[in-house]
C-alpha positions, -999 to 999 in steps of 0.1 A, spaced: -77 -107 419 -81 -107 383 -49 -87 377 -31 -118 401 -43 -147 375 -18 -148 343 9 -151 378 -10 -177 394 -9 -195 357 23 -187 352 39 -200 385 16 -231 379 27 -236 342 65 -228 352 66 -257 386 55 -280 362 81 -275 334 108 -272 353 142 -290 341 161 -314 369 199 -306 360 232 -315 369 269 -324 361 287 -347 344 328 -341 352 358 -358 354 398 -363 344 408 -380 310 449 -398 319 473 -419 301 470 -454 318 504 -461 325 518 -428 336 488 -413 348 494 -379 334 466 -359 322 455 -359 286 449 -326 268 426 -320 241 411 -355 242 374 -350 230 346 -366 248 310 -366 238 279 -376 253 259 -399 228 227 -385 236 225 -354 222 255 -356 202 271 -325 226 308 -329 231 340 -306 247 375 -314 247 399 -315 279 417 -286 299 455 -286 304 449 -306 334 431 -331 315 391 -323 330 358 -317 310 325 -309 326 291 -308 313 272 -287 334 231 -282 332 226 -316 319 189 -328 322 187 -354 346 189 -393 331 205 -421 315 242 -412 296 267 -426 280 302 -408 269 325 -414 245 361 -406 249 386 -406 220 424 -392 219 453 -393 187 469 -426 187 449 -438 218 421 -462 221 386 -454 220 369 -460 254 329 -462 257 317 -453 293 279 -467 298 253 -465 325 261 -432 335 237 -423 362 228 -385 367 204 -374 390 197 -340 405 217 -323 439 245 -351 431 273 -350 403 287 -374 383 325 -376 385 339 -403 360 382 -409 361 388 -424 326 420 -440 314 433 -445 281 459 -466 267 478 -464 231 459 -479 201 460 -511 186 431 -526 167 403 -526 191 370 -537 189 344 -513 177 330 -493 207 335 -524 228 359 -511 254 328 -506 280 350 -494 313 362 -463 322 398 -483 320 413 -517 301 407 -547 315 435 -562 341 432 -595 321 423 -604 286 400 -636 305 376 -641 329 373 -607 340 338 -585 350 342 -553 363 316 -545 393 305 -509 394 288 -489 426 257 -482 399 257 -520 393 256 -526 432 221 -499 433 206 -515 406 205 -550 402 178 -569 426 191 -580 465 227 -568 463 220 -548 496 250 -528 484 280 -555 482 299 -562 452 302 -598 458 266 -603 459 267 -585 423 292 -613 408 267 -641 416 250 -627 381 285 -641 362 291 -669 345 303 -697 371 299 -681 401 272 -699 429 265 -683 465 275 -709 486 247 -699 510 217 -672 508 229 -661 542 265 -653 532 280 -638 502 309 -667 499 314 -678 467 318 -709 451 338 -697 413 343 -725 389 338 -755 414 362 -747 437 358 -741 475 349 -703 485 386 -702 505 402 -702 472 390 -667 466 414 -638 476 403 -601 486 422 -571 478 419 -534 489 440 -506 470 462 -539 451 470 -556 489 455 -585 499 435 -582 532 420 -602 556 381 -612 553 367 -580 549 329 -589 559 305 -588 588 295 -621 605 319 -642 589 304 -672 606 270 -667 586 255 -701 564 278 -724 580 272 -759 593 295 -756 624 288 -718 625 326 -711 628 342 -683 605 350 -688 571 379 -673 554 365 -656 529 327 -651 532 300 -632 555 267 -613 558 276 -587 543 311 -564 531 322 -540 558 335 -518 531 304 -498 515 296 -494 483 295 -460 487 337 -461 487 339 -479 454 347 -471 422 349 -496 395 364 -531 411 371 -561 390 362 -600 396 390 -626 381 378 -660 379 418 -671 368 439 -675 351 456 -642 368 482 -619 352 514 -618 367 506 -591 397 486 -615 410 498 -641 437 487 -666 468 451 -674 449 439 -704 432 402 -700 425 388 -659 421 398 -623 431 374 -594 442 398 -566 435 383 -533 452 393 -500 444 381 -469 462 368 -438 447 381 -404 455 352 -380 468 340 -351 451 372 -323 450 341 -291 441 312 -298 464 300 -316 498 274 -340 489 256 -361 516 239 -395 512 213 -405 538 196 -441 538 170 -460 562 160 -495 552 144 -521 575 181 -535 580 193 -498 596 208 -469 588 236 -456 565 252 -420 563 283 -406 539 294 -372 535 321 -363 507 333 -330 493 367 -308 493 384 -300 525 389 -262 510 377 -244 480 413 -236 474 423 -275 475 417 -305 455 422 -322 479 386 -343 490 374 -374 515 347 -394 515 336 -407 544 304 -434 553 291 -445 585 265 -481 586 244 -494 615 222 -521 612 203 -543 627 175 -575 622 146 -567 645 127 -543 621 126 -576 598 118 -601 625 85 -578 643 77 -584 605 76 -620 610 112 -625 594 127 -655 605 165 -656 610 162 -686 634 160 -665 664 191 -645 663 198 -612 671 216 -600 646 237 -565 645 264 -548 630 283 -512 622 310 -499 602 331 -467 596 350 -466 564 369 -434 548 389 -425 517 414 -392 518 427 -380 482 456 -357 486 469 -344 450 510 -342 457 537 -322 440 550 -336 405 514 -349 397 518 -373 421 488 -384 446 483 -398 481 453 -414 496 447 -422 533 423 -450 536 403 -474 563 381 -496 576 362 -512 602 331 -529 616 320 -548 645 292 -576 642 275 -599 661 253 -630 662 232 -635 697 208 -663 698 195 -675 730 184 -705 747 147 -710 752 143 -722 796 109 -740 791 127 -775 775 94 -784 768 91 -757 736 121 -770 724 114 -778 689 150 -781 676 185 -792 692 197 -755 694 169 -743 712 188 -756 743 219 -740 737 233 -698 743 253 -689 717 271 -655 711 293 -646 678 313 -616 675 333 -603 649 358 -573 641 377 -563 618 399 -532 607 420 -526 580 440 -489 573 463 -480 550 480 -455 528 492 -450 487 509 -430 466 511 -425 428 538 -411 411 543 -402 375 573 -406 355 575 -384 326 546 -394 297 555 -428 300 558 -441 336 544 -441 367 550 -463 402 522 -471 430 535 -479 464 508 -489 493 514 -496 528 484 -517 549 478 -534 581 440 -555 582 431 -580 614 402 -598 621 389 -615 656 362 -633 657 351 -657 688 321 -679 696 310 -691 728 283 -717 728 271 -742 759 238 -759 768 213 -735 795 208 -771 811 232 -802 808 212 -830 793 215 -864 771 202 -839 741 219 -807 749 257 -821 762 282 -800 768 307 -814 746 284 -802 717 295 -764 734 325 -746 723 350 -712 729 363 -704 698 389 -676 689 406 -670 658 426 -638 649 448 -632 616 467 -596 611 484 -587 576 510 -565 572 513 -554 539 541 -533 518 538 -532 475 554 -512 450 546 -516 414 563 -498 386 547 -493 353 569 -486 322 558 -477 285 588 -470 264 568 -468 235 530 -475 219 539 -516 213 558 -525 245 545 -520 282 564 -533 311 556 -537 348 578 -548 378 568 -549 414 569 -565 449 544 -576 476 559 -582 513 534 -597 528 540 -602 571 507 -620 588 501 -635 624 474 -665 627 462 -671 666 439 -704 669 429 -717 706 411 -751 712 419 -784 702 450 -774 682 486 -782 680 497 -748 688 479 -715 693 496 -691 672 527 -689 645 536 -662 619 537 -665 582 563 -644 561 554 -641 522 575 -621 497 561 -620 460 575 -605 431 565 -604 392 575 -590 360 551 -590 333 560 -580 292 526 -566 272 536 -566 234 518 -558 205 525 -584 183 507 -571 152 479 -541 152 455 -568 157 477 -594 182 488 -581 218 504 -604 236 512 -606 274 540 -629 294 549 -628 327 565 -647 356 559 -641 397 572 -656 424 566 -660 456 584 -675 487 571 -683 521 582 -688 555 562 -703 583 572 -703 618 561 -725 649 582 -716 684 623 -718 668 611 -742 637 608 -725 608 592 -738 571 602 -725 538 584 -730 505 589 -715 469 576 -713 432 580 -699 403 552 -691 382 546 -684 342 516 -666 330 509 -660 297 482 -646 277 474 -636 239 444 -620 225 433 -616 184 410 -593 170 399 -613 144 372 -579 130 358 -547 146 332 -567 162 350 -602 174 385 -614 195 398 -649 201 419 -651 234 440 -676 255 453 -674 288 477 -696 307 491 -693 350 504 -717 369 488 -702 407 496 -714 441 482 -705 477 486 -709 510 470 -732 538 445 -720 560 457 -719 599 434 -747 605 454 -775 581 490 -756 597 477 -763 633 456 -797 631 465 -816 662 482 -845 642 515 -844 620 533 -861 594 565 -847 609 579 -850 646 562 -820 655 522 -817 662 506 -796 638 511 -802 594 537 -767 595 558 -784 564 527 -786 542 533 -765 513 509 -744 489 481 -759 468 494 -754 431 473 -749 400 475 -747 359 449 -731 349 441 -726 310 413 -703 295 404 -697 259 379 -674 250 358 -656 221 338 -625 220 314 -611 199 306 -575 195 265 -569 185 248 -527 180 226 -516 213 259 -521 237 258 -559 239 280 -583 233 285 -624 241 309 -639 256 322 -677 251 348 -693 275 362 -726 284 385 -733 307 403 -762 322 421 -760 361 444 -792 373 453 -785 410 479 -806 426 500 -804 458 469 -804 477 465 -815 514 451 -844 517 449 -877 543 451 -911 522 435 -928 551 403 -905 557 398 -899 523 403 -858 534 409 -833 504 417 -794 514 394 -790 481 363 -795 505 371 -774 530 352 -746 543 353 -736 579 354 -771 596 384 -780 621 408 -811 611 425 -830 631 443 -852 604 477 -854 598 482 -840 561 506 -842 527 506 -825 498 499 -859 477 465 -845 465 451 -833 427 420 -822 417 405 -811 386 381 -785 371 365 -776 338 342 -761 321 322 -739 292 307 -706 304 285 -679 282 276 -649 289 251 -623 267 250 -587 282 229 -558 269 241 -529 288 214 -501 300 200 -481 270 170 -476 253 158 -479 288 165 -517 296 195 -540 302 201 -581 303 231 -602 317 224 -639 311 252 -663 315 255 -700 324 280 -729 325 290 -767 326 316 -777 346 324 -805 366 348 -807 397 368 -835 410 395 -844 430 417 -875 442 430 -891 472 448 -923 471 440 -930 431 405 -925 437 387 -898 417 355 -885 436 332 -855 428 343 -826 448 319 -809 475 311 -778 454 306 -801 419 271 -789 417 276 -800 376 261 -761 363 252 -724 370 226 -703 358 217 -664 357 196 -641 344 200 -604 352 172 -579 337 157 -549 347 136 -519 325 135 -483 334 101 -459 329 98 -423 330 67 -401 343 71 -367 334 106 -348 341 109 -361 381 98 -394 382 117 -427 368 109 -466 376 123 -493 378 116 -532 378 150 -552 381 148 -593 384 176 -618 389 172 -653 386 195 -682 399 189 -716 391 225 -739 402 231 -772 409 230 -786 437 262 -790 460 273 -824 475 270 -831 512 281 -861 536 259 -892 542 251 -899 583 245 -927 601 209 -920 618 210 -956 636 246 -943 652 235 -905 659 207 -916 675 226 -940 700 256 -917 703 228 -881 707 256 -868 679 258 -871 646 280 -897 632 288 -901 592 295 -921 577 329 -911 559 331 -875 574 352 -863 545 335 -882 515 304 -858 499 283 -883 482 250 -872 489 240 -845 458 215 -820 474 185 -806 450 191 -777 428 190 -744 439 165 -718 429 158 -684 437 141 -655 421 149 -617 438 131 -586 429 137 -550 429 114 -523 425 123 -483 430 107 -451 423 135 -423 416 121 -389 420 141 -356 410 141 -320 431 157 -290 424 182 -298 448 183 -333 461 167 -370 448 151 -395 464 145 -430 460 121 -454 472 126 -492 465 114 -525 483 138 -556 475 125 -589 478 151 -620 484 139 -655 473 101 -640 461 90 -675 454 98 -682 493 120 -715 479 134 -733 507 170 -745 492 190 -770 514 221 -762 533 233 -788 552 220 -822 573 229 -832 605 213 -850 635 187 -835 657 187 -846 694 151 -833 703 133 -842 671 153 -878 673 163 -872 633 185 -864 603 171 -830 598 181 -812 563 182 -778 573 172 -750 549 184 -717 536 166 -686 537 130 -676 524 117 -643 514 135 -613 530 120 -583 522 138 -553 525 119 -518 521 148 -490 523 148 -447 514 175 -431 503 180 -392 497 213 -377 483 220 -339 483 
């Protein structure tokens, strides 16, 4: 036994000071063509260790110690890019695409992506580390852009947001540089009428686990950008590991999520990534969760499929879909009715798909063209009625709703750099989409044909002045039965940006933006023309200035300083009902509409980020705006004119030995509050409805909104896989924001209902 001791010790002494390795690998490329860089160096700042790139443009770091990195990527004649917030952790590689464009002068170690920015304003890229780390994401990007600088949730239950005062339709979602159709579960989710938005829902079908770096534009957009007035959530997908199958594996109290990834042959690059989701609410409601006593489900299958092509060329296969739904159901004893809708069934569903395909191909060292091909449709429908027909459950208060929207979408954008000051682009978007409506509208379907094109010049004007000036235009063709509606505009963008030192830039931005209607202002049951239904109503237009400064600090942080200033016009609106298509959300209208509307937003933002090192990061922005619009010469505050926005982001990382690393992440929003309608209780009460008094005039302000989240996890290395344990806690201080108001039939009063209060979520993940 004696003999067996200095093994026993040394087995002992060796489990303990094990290292937790892995890899950091990926691709340096030119920007514009996409061809691969050799000899570029990149270096890891901790450690000082560096390599330089194969003929085919890869570098790999290989028994890296588990952690925090950061790399630094440099090239002759190109700019220096910065990547942060690496995160490594053992049984998973790191695989990071980087892009580099020709030198000017750029700020010192400021470029913080793996790629330039599409804009020189009002840009934030959203990353799928960003999504893991910062408190009650649960995994969606748009949830992570509530943390910028004028951007409010416009409900706890729904990530639709309210950017810059403006209504959540004027947001835009793309996939792969298409726009799609409202890519979210439960689209219905927060709403007063509980009828789909266009834009919002629970939560994004698409999982994070698809995403690689996506960017949020607040406006004004460059030149590729069309049909969107207020913000773009531009998601790009991520290619799965080419080398290696890794598997992800979660369980949280909201379900279950599963993704696989790796090569499809060792002798291939080519790789596909796929993730499953099912969820569900009843784990959080035996917990005494309250989501007003609906059954609330959904799952979704999304894929990516990277095939390297001939030339240096590469195609992708990608998709999309999830079904969800909403049940609540009437309770039969009347007498435990303790609100209105406890005598009613209703059932939501909602499904949406979107597939599609792209392909990337070089030109030489200086060009490159990206075609993609996409269909995305939604259906949602709600049926609703009373279990019993009753003075305070009527029938007319039921409802059988369907809506349905399919998109069609072909692009090709070319991308030309004839030499290091002058980079051009050209492209096209056809765009072919079928809108189906039923109940009280004008007509039940019609099809919408949209071509957009665009041109755009970048120039460097100087070695410290780049300029950029563009023009797009889009046409559009709506058509009811054999009437057809045309529209077209022509649009200037323009943008310049100074680096006044190393550390500091001045920037302006200029685009004159226009969008189409929603379905519901095309089909209202009344007309201005002969015709039911407003089909001659053209786009809401928009200028939209920006001018910006930035200031570089040490430690990876920087602030940011914008104001901004958006006059709308063209907007739908009815002179008589004082109705602005600024206000709209999800409601139906019945008004007969022109485009004699304006409305105006503007504002000061700031941001102050500290990006993850030295074991902590910050992101604390805020703004003043204000948001108005008129109808008939009268200027009113607009619905979402909640005056200012505030957000602090912060979390701090701690390490216990070589396996163990904690975290403690907060976010804090404090915004003000949005404007609602007044109602007439006396009326409501006599009519067991409720009755405003001007149904399209918001003059009621609601209180502020406040809500604290917290995240806490525990990430724990093993030889060959990592786990992590982390319990997120919506709205900790249980703050009962308002929503909406209406008129309550059983508790005989204007009731202001409220948003959510603590939801926590307790979730395990392991990744091998």
């Amino acid at each position: 036994m004696l003999r067996l001791l200095p093994l026993f010790i040394l087995f002992f002494t060796a489990s303990f000071a094990q290292t937790y390795t892995s890899t950091i690998r990926g691709t340096v490329r030119d920007a514009d063509s996409g061809q691969p860089l050799v000899g570029a160096t990149v270096q890891l700042v901790q450690g000082q260790s560096g390599t330089i790139t194969a003929p085919d443009g890869t570098f790999r770091f290989d028994q890296l110690q588990v952690g925090r990195y950061q790399l630094t990527v440099t090239y002759v004649g190109y700019e220096t890019i910065v990547v942060p917030e690496i995160l490594l952790e053992s049984g998973k590689e790191n695989v990071v695409q980087v892009r580099l464009s020709p030198a000017g002068r750029v700020l010192q170690e400021a470029t913080v992506l793996a790629a330039r920015p599409v804009a020189f304003n009002s840009v934030q890229p959203i990353t799928i580390e960003q999504t893991f780390r910062y408190a009650a994401t649960y995994m969606d990007p748009a949830r992570v852009a509530t943390s910028f600088p004028g951007v409010a949730a416009a409900n706890d239950q729904a990530n639709g947001l309210v950017v810059r005062g403006n209504s959540p339709n004027a947001m835009q979602w793309r996939l792969e540089g298409v726009e799609i159709v409202n890519p979210n579960h439960l689209s219905n989710a927060g709403t007063f009428s509980d009828r789909p938005t266009s834009t919002g829902g629970g939560v994004n079908i698409l999982s994070t686990q698809l995403l690689g770096t996506s960017s949020f534009l607040s406006g004004p957009f460059p030149a590729q950008y069309g049909n969107v007035t207020g913000a773009i959530l531009d998601m790009n997908l991520r290619k799965g590991n080419d080398e290696q199958t890794e598997f992800t594996a979660q369980a949280s109290l909201l379900g279950l999520d599963f993704a696989v990834e790796g090569p499809f042959s060792k002798k291939s690059k080519a790789s596909y990534l796929v993730n499953y989701r099912y969820s569900f609410t009843g784990l959080l409601g035996a917990m005494g969760v309250s989501f007003g006593g609906e059954d609330i489900r959904f799952q979704d299958l999304s894929f990516n499929i990277d095939i390297p092509a001939k030339n240096g060329g590469t195609f992708t296969l990608f998709g999309m879909g999830g079904v969800s739904s909403n049940d609540f159901k009437a309770e039969p004893d009347s007498t435990l009715w303790e609100r209105q809708k406890d005598g009613y069934n209703i059932l939501y569903k909602n499904k949406m798909g979107a597939a599609g395909a792209t392909y990337v191909l070089p030109f030489g060292d200086n060009a490159s063209i990206k075609t993609v091909a996409a269909f995305s449709g939604l259906h949602t429908s709600r049926n609703s009625g009373p279990l019993y027909n009753s003075p305070i459950t009527p029938e007319q208060l039921g409802s059988d709703d369907v809506q349905a929207k399919n998109i069609i979408s072909l692009s090709s954008v070319l991308t030309v750099r004839p030499n290091t000051k002058n980079r051009f682009k050209l492209g096209a978007y056809l765009n072919y989409r079928y809108d189906k409506l039923n109940g009280l509208y004008a007509y039940k379907g019609f099809d919408t044909k949209l071509v957009q094109t665009f041109g755009s010049w970048n120039y460097q004007l100087a070695p410290s002045v780049t300029t950029e000036v563009g023009l797009h235009l889009l046409s559009s063709q709506i058509t009811v039965g054999t009437e057809t509606y045309s529209n077209s505009s022509i649009e200037p963008r323009a943008s310049i940006k100074w680096q006044v030192s190393n550390q500091s830039q001045l920037s302006f931005s200029y685009g004159l933006h226009s969008q189409l209607q929603l379905p519901q202002l095309y089909a209202a049951t009344f007309s201005t023309t002969t015709f039911a239904g407003n089909p001659d109503l053209g786009p809401t237009r928009s200028n939209h200035f920006v001018i910006g400064y930035q200031q570089n600090f040490g430690k990876n942080s920087s602030l940011k300083v914008e104001g901004y200033l958006q006059d709308q016009f063209q907007v739908p609106v009815n002179i008589y009902e004082n109705f602005s298509a600024v206000n709209q959300i999800e409601g139906n209208v019945y008004l007969s509409l022109e485009n004699k509307g304006t409305a105006r937003n503007y504002g000061v933002e700031a941001t102050f980020q500290k990006l993850l090192t030295d074991d902590y990061y910050l992101l604390v922005s805020g703004s003043l705006y204000n948001a108005t619009y008129v109808v008939n010469g009268v200027r009113r505050e607009s619905r979402f004119n909640g005056r200012h926005t505030f957000s602090f982001t912060g979390g701090k990382e701690f390490r216990s030995g070589e396996r163990n690393t904690w975290g403690i992440n907060a976010k804090i929003l404090w915004l003000g509050g949005f404007r609602d309608v007044a109602i007439n209780e006396s009326q409501s009460r006599e009519y067991n409805a409720t009755i405003y008094e001007n149904p399209y005039v918001f003059a009621v302000r609601m209180n502020d909104y406040f809500r604290p989240d917290l995240r806490i996890y525990w990430k724990k290395s093993h030889a060959r896989h990592n786990r992590t344990l982390a319990l997120d806690l919506q709205n900790i201080s249980g703050t009962k924001n308002d929503a909406y108001s209406y008129y309550d039939n059983v508790e005989k009063k204007v009731v202001r209902q409220k948003q959510l209060g603590l939801i926590p979520v307790l979730s395990y993940r392991w990744e091998f």
